[in-house]
PASEBA-1860 file (N, C-alpha, C; in nm, 3 decimals):
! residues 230
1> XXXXXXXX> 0.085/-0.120/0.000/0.000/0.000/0.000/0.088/0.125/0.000 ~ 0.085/0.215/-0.084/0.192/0.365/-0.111/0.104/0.442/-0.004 ~ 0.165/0.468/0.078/0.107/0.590/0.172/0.038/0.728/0.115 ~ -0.072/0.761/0.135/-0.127/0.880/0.071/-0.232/0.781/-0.015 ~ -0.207/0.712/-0.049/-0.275/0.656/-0.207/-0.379/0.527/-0.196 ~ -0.355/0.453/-0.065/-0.420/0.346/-0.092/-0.352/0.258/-0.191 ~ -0.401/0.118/-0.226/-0.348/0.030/-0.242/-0.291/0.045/-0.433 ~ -0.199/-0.009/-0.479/-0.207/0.046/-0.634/-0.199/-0.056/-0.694
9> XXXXXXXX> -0.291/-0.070/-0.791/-0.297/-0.223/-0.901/-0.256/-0.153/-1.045 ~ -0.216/-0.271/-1.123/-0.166/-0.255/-1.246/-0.278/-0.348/-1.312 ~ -0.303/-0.263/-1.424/-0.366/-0.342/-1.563/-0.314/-0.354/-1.617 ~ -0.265/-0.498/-1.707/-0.189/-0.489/-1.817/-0.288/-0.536/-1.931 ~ -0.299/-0.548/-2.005/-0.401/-0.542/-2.130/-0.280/-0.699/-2.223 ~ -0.338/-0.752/-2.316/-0.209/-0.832/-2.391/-0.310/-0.923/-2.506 ~ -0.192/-0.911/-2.561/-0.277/-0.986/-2.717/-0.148/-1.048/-2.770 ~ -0.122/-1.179/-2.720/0.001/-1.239/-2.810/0.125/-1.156/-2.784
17> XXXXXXXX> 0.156/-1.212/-2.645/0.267/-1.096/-2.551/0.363/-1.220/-2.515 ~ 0.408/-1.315/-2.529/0.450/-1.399/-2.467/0.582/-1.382/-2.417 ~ 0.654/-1.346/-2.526/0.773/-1.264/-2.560/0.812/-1.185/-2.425 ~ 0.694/-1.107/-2.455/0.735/-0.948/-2.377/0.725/-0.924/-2.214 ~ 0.590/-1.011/-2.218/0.488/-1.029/-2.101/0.623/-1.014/-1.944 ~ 0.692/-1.133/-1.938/0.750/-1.170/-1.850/0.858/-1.046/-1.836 ~ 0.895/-0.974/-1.925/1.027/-0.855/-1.924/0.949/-0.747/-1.826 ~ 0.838/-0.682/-1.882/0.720/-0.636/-1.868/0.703/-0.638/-1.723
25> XXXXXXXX> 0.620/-0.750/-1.647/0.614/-0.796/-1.525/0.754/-0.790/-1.435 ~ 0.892/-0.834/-1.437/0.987/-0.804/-1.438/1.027/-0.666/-1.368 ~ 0.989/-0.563/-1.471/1.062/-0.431/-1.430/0.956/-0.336/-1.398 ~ 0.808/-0.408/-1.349/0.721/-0.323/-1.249/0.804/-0.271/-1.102 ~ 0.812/-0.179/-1.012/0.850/-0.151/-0.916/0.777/-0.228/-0.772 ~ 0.751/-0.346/-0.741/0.704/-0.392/-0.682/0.668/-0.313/-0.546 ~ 0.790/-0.276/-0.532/0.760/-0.219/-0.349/0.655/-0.064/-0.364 ~ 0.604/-0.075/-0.497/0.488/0.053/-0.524/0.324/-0.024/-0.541
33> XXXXXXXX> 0.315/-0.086/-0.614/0.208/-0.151/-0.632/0.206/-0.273/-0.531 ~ 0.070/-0.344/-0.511/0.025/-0.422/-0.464/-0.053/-0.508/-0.521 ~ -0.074/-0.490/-0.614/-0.141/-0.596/-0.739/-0.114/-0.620/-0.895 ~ -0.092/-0.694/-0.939/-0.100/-0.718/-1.089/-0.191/-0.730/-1.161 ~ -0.249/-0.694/-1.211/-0.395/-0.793/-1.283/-0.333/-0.772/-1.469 ~ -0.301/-0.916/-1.547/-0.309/-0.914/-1.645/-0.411/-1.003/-1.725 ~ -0.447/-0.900/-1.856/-0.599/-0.939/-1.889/-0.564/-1.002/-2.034 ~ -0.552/-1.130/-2.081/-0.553/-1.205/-2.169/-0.707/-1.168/-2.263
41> XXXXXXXX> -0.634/-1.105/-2.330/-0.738/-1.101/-2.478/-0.782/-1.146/-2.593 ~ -0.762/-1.269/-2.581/-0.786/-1.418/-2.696/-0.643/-1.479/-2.764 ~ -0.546/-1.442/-2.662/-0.409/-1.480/-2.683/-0.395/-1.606/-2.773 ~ -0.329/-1.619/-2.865/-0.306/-1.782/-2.964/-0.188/-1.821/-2.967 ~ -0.110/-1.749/-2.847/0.056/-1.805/-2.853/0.127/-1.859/-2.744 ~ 0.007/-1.881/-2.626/0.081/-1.904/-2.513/0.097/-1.807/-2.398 ~ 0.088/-1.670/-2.440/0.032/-1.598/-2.351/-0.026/-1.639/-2.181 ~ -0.128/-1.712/-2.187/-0.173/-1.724/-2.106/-0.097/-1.801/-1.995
49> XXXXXXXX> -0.049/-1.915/-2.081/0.032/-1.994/-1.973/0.124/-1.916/-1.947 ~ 0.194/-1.835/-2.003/0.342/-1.761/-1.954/0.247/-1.676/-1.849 ~ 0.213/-1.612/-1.831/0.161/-1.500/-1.772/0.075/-1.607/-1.593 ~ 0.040/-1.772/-1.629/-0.007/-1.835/-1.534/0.121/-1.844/-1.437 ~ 0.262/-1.823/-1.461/0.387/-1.870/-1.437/0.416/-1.732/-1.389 ~ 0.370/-1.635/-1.417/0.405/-1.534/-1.309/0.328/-1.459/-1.201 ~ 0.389/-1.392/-1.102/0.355/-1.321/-1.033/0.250/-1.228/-1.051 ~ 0.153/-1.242/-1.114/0.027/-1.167/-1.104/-0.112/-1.281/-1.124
57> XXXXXXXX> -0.218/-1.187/-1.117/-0.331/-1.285/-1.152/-0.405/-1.222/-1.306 ~ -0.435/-1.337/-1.309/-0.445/-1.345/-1.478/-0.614/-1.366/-1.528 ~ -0.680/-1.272/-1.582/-0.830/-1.264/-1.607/-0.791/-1.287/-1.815 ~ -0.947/-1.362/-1.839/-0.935/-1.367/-1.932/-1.056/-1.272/-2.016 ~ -1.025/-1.199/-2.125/-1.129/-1.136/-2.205/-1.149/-1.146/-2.325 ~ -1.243/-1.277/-2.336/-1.230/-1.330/-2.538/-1.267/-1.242/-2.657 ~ -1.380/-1.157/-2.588/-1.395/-1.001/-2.672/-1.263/-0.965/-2.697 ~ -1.226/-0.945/-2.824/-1.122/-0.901/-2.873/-1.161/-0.706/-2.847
65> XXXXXXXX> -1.019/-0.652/-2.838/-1.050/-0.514/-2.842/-0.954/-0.424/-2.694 ~ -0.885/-0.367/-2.706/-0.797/-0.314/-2.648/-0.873/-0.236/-2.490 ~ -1.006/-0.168/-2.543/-1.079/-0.108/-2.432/-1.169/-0.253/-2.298 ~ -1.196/-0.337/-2.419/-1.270/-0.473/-2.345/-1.125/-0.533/-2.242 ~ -1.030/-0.521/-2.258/-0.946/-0.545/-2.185/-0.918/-0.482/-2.088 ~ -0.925/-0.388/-2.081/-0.907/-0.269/-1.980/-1.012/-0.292/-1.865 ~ -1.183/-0.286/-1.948/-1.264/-0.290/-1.848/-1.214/-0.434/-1.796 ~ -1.234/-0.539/-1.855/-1.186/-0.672/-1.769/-1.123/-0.615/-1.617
73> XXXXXXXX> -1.039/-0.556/-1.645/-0.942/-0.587/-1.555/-1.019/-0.461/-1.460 ~ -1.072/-0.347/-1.449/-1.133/-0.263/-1.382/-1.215/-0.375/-1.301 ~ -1.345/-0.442/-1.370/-1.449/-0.546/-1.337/-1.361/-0.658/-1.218 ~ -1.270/-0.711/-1.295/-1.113/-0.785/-1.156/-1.143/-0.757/-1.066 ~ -1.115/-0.567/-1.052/-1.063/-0.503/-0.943/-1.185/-0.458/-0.839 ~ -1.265/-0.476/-0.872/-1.405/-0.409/-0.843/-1.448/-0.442/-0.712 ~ -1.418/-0.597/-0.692/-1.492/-0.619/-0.550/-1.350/-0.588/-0.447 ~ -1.237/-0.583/-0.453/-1.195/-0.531/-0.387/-1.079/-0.367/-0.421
81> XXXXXXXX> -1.120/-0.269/-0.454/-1.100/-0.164/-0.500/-0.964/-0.136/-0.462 ~ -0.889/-0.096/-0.546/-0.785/-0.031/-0.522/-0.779/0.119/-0.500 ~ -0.660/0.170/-0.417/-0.742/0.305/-0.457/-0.675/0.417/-0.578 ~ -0.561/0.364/-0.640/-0.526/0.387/-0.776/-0.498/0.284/-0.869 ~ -0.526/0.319/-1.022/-0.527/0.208/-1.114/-0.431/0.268/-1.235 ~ -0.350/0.161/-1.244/-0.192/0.238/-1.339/-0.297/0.074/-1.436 ~ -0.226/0.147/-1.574/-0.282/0.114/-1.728/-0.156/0.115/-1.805 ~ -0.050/-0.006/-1.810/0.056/-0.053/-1.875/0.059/-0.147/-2.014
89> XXXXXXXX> 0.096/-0.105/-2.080/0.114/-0.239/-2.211/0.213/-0.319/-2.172 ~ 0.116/-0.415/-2.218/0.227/-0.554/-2.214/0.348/-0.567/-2.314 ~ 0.350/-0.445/-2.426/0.488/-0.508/-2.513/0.604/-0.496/-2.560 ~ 0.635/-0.428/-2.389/0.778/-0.362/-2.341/0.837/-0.236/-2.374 ~ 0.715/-0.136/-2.452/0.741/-0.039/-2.498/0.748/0.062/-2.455 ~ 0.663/0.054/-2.321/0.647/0.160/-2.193/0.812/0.081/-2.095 ~ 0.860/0.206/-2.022/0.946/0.150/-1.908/0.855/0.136/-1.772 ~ 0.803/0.032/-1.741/0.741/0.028/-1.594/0.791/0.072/-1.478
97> XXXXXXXX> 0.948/0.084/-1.492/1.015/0.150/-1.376/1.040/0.255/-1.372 ~ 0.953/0.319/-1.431/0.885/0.497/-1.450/0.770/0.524/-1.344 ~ 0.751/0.385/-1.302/0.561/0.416/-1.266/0.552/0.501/-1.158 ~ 0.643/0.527/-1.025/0.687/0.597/-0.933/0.656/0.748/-0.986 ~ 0.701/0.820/-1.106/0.694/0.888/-1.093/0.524/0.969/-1.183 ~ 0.428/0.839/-1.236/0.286/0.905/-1.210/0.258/0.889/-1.092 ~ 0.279/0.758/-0.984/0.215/0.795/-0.870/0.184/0.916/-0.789 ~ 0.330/0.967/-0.802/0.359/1.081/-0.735/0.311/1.193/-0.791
105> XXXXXXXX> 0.258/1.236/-0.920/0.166/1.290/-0.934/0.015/1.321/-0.898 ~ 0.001/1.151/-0.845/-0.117/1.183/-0.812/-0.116/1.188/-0.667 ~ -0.026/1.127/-0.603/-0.004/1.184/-0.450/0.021/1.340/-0.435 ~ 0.028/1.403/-0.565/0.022/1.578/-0.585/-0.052/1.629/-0.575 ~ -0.174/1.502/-0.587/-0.321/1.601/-0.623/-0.364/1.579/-0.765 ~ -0.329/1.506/-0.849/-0.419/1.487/-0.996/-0.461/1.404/-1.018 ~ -0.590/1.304/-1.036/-0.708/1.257/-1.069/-0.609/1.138/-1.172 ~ -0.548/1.194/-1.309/-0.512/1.149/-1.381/-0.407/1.147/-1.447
113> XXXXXXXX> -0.290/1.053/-1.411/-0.197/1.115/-1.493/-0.187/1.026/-1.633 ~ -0.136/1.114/-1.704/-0.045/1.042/-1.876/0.055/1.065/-1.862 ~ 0.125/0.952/-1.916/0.302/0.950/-1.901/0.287/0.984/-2.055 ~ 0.360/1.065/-2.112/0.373/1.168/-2.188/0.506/1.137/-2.252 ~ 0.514/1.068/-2.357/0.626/1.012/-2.463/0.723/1.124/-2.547 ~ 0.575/1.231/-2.541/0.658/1.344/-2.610/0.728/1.391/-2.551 ~ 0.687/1.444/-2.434/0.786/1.490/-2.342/0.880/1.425/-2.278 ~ 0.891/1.313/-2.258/0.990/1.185/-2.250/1.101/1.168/-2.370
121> XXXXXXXX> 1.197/1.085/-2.302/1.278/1.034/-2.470/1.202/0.877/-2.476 ~ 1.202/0.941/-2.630/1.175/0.795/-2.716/1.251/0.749/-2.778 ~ 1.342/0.622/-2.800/1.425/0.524/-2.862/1.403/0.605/-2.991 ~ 1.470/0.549/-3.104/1.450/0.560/-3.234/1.379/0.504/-3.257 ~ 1.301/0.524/-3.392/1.208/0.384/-3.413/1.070/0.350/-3.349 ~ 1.068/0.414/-3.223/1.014/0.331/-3.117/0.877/0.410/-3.126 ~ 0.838/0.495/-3.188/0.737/0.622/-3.252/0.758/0.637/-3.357 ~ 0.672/0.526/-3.433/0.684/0.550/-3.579/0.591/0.713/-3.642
129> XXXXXXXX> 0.661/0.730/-3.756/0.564/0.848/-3.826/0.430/0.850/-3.795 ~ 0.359/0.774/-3.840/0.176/0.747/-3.818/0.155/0.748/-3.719 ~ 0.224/0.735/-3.557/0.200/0.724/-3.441/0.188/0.862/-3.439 ~ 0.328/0.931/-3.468/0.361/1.091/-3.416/0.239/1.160/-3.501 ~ 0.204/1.150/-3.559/0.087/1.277/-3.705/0.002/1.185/-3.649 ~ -0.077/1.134/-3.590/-0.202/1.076/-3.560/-0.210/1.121/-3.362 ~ -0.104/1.096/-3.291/-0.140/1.165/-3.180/-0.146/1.337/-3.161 ~ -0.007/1.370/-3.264/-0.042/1.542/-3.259/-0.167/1.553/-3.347
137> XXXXXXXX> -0.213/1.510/-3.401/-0.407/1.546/-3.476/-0.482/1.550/-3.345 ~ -0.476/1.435/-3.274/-0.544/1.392/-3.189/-0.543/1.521/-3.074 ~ -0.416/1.555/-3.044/-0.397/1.640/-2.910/-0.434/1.735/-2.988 ~ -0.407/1.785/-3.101/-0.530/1.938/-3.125/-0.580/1.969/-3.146 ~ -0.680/1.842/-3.168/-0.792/1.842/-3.188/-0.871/1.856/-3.033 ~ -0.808/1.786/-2.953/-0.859/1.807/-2.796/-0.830/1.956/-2.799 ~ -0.706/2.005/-2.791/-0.699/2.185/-2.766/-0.827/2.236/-2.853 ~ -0.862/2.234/-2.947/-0.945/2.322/-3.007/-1.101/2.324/-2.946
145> XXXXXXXX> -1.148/2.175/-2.927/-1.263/2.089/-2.901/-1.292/2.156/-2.701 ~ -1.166/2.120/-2.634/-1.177/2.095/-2.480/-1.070/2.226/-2.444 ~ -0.996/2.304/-2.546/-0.976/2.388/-2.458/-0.838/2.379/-2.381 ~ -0.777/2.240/-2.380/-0.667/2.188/-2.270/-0.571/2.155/-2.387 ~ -0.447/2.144/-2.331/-0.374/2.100/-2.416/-0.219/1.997/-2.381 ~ -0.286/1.879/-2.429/-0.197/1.761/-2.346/-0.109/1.748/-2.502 ~ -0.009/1.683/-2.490/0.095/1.659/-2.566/0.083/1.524/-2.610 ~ 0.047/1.409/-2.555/-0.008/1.290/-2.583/-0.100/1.218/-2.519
153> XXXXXXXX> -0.163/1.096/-2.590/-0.241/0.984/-2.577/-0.180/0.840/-2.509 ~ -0.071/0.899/-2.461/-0.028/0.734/-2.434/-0.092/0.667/-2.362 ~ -0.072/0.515/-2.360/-0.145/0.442/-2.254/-0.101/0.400/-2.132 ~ 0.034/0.455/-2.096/0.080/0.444/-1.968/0.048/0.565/-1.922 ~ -0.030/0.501/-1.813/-0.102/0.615/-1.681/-0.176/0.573/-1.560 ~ -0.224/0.646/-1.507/-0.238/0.631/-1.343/-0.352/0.689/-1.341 ~ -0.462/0.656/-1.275/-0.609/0.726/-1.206/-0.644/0.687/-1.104 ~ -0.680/0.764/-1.035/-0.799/0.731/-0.934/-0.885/0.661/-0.953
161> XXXXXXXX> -0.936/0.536/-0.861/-1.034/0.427/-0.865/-1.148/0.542/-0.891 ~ -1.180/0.640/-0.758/-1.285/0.719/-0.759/-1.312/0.796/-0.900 ~ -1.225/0.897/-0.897/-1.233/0.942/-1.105/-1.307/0.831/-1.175 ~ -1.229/0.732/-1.181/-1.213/0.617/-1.316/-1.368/0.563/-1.348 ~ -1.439/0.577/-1.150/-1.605/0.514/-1.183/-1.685/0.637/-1.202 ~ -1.608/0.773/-1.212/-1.723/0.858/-1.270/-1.673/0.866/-1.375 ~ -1.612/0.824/-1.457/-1.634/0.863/-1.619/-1.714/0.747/-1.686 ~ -1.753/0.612/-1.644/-1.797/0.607/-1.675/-1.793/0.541/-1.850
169> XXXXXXXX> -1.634/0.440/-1.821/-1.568/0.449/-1.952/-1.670/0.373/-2.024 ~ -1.698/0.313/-2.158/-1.725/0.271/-2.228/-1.687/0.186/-2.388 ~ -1.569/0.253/-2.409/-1.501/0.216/-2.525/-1.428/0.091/-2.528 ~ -1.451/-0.055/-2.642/-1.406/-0.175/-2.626/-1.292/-0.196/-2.705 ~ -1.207/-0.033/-2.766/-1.121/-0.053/-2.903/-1.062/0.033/-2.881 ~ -1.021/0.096/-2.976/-0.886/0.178/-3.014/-0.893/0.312/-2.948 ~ -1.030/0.393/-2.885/-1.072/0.508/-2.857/-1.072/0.482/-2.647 ~ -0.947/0.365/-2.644/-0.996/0.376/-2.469/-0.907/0.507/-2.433
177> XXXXXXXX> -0.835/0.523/-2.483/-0.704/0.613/-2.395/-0.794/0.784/-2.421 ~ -0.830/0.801/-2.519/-0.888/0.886/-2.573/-1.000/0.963/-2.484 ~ -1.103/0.833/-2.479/-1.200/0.890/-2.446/-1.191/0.911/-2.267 ~ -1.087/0.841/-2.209/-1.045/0.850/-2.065/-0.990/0.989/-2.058 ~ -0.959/1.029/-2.125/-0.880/1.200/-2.147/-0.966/1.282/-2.143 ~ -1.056/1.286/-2.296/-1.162/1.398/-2.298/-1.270/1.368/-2.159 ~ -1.298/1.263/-2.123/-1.421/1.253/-2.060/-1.357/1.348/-1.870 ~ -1.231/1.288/-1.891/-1.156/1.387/-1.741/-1.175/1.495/-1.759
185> XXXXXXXX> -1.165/1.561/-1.877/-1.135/1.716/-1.880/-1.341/1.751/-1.869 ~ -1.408/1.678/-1.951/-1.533/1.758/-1.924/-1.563/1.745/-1.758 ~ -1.540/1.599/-1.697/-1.581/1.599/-1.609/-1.504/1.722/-1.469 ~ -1.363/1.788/-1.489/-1.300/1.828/-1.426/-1.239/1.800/-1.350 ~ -1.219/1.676/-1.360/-1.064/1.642/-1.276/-0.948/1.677/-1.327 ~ -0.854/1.657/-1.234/-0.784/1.754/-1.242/-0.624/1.634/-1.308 ~ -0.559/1.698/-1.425/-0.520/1.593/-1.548/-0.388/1.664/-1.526 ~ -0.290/1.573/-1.544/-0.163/1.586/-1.521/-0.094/1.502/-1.588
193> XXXXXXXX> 0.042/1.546/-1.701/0.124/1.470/-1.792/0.279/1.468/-1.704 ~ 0.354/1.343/-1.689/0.461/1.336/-1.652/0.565/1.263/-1.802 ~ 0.718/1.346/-1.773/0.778/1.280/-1.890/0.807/1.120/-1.864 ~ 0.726/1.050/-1.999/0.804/0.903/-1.994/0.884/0.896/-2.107 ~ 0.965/0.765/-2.097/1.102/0.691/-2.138/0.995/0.623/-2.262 ~ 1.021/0.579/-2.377/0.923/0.451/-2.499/1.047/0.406/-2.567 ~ 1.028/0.253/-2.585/1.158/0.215/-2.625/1.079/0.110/-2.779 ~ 1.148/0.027/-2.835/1.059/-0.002/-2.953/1.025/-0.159/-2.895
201> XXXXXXXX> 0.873/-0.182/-2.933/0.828/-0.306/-2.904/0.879/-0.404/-2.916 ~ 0.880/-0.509/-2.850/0.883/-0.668/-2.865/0.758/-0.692/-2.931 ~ 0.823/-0.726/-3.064/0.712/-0.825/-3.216/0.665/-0.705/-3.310 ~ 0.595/-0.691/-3.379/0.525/-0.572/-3.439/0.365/-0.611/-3.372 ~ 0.331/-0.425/-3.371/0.238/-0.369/-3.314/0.114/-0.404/-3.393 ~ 0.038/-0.469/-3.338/-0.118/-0.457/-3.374/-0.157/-0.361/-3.450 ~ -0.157/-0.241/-3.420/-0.215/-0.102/-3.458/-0.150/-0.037/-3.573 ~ -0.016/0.047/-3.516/0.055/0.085/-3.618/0.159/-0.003/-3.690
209> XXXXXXXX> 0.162/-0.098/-3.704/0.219/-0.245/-3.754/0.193/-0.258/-3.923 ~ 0.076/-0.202/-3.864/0.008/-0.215/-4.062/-0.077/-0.071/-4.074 ~ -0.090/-0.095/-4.226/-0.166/0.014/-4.285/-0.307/0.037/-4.226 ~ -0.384/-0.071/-4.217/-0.547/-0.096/-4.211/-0.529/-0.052/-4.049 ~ -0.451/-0.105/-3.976/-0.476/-0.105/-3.841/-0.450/0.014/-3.752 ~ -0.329/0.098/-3.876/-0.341/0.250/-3.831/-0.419/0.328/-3.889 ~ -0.492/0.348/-3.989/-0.621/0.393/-4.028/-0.713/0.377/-3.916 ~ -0.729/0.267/-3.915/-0.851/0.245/-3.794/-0.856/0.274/-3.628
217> XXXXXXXX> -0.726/0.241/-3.603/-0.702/0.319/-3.504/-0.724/0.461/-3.475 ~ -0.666/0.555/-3.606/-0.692/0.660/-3.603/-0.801/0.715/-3.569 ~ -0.879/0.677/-3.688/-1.049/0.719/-3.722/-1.102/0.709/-3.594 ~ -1.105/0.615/-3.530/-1.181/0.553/-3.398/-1.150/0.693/-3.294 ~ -1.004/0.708/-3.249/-0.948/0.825/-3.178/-1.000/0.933/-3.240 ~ -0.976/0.953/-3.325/-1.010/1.112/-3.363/-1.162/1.136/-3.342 ~ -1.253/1.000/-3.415/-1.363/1.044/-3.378/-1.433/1.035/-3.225 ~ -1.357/0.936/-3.135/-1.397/0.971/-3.000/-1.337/1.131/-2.942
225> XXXXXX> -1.241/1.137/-2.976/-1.223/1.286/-2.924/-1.348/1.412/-2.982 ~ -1.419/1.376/-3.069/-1.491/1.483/-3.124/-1.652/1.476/-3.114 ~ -1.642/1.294/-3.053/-1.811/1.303/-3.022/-1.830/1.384/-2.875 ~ -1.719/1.368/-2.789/-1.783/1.379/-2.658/-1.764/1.562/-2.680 ~ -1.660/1.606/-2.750/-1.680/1.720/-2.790/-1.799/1.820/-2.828 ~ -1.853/1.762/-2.873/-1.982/1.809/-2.889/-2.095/1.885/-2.780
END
């Protein structure tokens, strides 16, 4: 349990992580968190068993979809609440031994933090083109829409259990990180970016990996940033 904070669980989300999973788990800061929860998302490589072999507990979510994973693991956490919830990828691309320093953001006082890539160093490579021109669309499109102006979408971050059940998430795909952003800022909590470290994945990426999958990714983000806009 982190003093100030109540107890802190990790979501890890994973789709054919087998590779990564265990590096991943590995270089969490243990003596910060108090829980693991990784959420198997119709894994076909073994995944699951690697992830049965480690140190966390392991939920499964056959709904394919990056946001259906997320809630999984919220739903996990539910009957016994944590009182912050950090949101890690499984495919070694985030440094987990960063996580110390969203906590401490929110032991500052902020609702929500994003570990913030831009403002971080990123590896070479490790932010392809379509990543960088699809999150700066994204972030100014939030400045114009909400008014605020965050620098990125990443998915390493930290919230409040309390925040997290008033927004009220909904999204089962590409628009979770997104709509967890805009929906903070309407609701007014109070949103905070810390610099993170991004290094380049273990395997190629689901999303920006291919053509179709960064299109769609996109579309999905851009247009969740602009419905709740409304």
């Amino acid at each position: 349990m982190t003093p100030g904070l109540g107890r802190v669980a990790v979501v890890i989300p994973v789709l054919n992580e087998r590779e990564a999973l265990p590096l991943v788990v590995a270089e969490i800061p243990r003596n910060a968190v108090d829980e693991v929860v990784v959420v198997d998302n119709g894994s076909i490589d073994g995944t699951d068993a690697v992830a049965g072999a480690l140190p966390v507990r392991l939920v499964r979510e056959p709904r394919r979809g990056y946001g259906s994973a997320c809630l999984a693991g919220i739903a996990a956490l539910s009957a016994d609440p944590p009182g912050v919830v950090v949101f890690l990828d499984g495919d070694h691309s985030d440094h987990p031994e960063e996580l110390p320093r969203l906590l401490d953001a929110v032991a500052g006082g902020a609702d929500l933090v994003v570990g913030s890539r831009t403002l971080g160093r990123a590896e070479p490579g490790a932010l392809l083109p379509q990543a960088r021109f699809g999150n700066a669309l994204a972030c100014a499109l939030i400045r114009l829409l909400y008014g605020r102006r965050p620098t990125d979408l990443g998915p390493f971050r930290a919230i409040r259990w309390e925040a997290l059940g008033r927004l009220g998430m909904r999204d089962r795909d590409f628009g979770w990180t997104a709509e967890m952003q805009v929906k903070s800022y309407r609701a007014g909590l109070a949103v905070a970016e810390v610099p993170v470290s991004y290094r380049r994945r273990v395997g190629v990426s689901k999303i920006t990996g291919t053509v179709a999958g960064t299109v769609r990714a996109g579309a999905k983000i851009l247009w969740t940033v602009f419905r709740y806009g409304l």
